[in-house]
N, C-alpha and C positions, 0 to 999 in steps of 0.2 A: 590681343589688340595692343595690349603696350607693349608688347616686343617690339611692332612696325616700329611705333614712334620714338624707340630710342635706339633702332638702327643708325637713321640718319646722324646723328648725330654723336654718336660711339665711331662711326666711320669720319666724319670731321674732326674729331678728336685725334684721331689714330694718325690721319693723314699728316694735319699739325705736326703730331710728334714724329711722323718720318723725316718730314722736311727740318725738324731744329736738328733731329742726329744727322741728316746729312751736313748744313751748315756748320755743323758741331765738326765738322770728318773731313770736309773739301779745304786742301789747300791752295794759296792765293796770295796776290804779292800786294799791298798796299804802298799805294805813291806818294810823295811828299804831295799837294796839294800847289794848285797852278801859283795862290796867295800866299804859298812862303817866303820868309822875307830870307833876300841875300843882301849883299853887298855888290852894288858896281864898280871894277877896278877900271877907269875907261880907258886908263893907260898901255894895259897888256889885252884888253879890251876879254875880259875875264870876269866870273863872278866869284864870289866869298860866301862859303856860308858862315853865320855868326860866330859857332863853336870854334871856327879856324882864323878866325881874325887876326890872332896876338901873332900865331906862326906866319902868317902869310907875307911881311914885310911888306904892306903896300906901299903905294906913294900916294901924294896928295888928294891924286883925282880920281874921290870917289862919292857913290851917292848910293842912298839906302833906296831899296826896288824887292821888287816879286819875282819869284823864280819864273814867271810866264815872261815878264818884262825882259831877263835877261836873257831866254829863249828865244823870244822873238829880234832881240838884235845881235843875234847867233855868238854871243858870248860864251866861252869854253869856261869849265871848269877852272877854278883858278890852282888847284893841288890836288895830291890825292886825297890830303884829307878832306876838302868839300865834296869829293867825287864819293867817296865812305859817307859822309856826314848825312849826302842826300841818298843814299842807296837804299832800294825798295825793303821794306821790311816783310816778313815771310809770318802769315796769320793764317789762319784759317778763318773761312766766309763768312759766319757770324761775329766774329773779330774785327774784321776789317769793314762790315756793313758797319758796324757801332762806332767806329773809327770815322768812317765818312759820313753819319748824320749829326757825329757828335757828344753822344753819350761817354765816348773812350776817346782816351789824348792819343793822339799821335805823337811822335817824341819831333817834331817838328814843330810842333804848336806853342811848344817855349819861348822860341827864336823870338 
């Protein structure tokens, strides 16, 4: 009789641990997030990321914005280094899950 009842549960067990070594195995690209903060150049009508500011030589007309903001008024990259700066990082699925609830920085999350 106590076999049955520690079936169920030895198999819940088991299954858990399938799915973390999958998570653990599957690789996956993690995105900068829609709230990271760029730079609007409205000039070249361009964005910055932070890291590349000093290189980027802007001019006056700019304002601090979310990369969704600068998305949506179809602002290009302002160099390659912002194009580098935001480029997906490469995790594996329980990486990248912990990355987007929060637990693990992103290296965007400086900015």
């Amino acid at each position: 009789m106590k076999k049955n009842k520690a079936l169920p549960f030895i198999l819940v067990i088991l299954l858990f641990g399938i799915v973390v070594l999958i998570a653990m195995l599957v690789p996956i690209e993690t995105h900068p997030s829609p709230d990271t903060r760029v730079i609007l150049e409205h000039t070249y009508k361009t964005y910055i990321a932070p890291v590349c500011f000093e290189e980027s030589d802007p001019t006056n007309f700019l304002q601090e914005a979310t990369l969704q903001e600068a998305k949506s008024l179809d602002y290009a990259p302002h160099s390659s280094c912002t194009e580098d700066a935001l480029k997906s990082e490469n995790d594996r699925l329980l990486t990248s899950f912990l990355k987007q609830i929060g637990i693990m920085n992103k290296k965007w999350d400086s900015w």
